[in-house]
C-alpha positions in Angstrom: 0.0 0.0 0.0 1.4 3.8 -0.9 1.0 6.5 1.6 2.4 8.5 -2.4 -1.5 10.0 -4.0 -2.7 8.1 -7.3 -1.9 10.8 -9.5 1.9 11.6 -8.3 4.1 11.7 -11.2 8.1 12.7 -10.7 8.8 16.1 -11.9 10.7 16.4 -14.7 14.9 17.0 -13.8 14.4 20.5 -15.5 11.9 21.3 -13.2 13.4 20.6 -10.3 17.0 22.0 -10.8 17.0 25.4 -12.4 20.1 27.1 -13.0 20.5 30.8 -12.2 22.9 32.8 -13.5 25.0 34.7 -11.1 25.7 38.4 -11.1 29.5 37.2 -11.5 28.1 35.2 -14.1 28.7 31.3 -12.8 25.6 28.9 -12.4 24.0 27.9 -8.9 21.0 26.0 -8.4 18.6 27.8 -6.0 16.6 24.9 -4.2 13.4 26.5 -1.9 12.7 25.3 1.3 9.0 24.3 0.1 10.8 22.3 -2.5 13.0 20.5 0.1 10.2 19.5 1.9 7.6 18.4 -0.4 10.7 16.0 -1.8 11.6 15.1 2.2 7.7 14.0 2.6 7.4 11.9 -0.2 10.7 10.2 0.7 9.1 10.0 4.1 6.2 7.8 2.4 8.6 6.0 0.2 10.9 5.1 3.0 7.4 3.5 5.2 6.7 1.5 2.3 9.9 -0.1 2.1 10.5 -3.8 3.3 14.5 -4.0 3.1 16.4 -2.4 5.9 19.2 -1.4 3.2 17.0 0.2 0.7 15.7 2.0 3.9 18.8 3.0 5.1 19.9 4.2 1.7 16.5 6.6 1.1 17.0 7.8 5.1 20.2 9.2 4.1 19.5 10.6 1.1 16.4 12.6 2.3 19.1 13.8 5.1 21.3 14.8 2.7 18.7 16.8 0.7 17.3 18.6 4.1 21.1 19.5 4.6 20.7 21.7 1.3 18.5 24.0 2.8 18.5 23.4 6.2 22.2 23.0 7.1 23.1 26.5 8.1 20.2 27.1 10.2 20.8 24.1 11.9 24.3 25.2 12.5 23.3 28.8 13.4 20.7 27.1 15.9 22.9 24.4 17.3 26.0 27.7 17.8 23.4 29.3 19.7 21.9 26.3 21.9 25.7 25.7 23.2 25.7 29.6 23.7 22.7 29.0 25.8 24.2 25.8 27.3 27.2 27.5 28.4 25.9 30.6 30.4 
C-alpha cells in the first residue's frame, strides 16, 4: 500500500534544478525550502513503504542529505546558539 496520492508523477529534472545565473556570471542552483520539503515528505512515504532495511537506510540518508541543502546553516546557526545558551 502507498502513503504516495494516485496521480503523483516525478517532476521532470528541469523542473526541479534550475540554473541561475549569477551576477559574476557562474551557475548555482537555487533549491526552496517548500521544495526541500515536499521531496523530504514523499521520501518520508517511500521510506514506510519499504521492506528492506538497506534500501531503507539508503533513502533515510539521502532525504538527510537533501534537508542539509536547505537546512544545514540554520541548523548550524541554531545548534551555535543552543551551546551559547548551554554555556551561560
Amino acid at each position: 500500500m502507498s502513503h504516495l496520492p494516485e496521480d503523483f508523477e516525478l517532476p521532470e529534472p528541469e523542473e526541479i534544478f534550475e540554473s541561475i545565473e549569477n551576477s559574476d556570471g557562474s551557475d548555482f542552483e537555487e533549491i526552496s525550502s517548500d521544495e526541500v520539503d515536499r521531496v523530504i515528505e514523499m521520501l518520508e512515504a517511500i521510506i514506510e513503504d519499504t521492506q528492506s532495511e538497506n534500501i531503507r537506510a539508503y533513502l533515510d540518508e539521502a532525504a538527510e542529505n537533501i534537508y542539509r541543502l536547505v537546512y544545514d546553516d540554520e541548523s548550524e546557526e541554531w545548534e551555535s546558539d543552543s551551546e551559547i545558551s548551554d554555556a551561560a
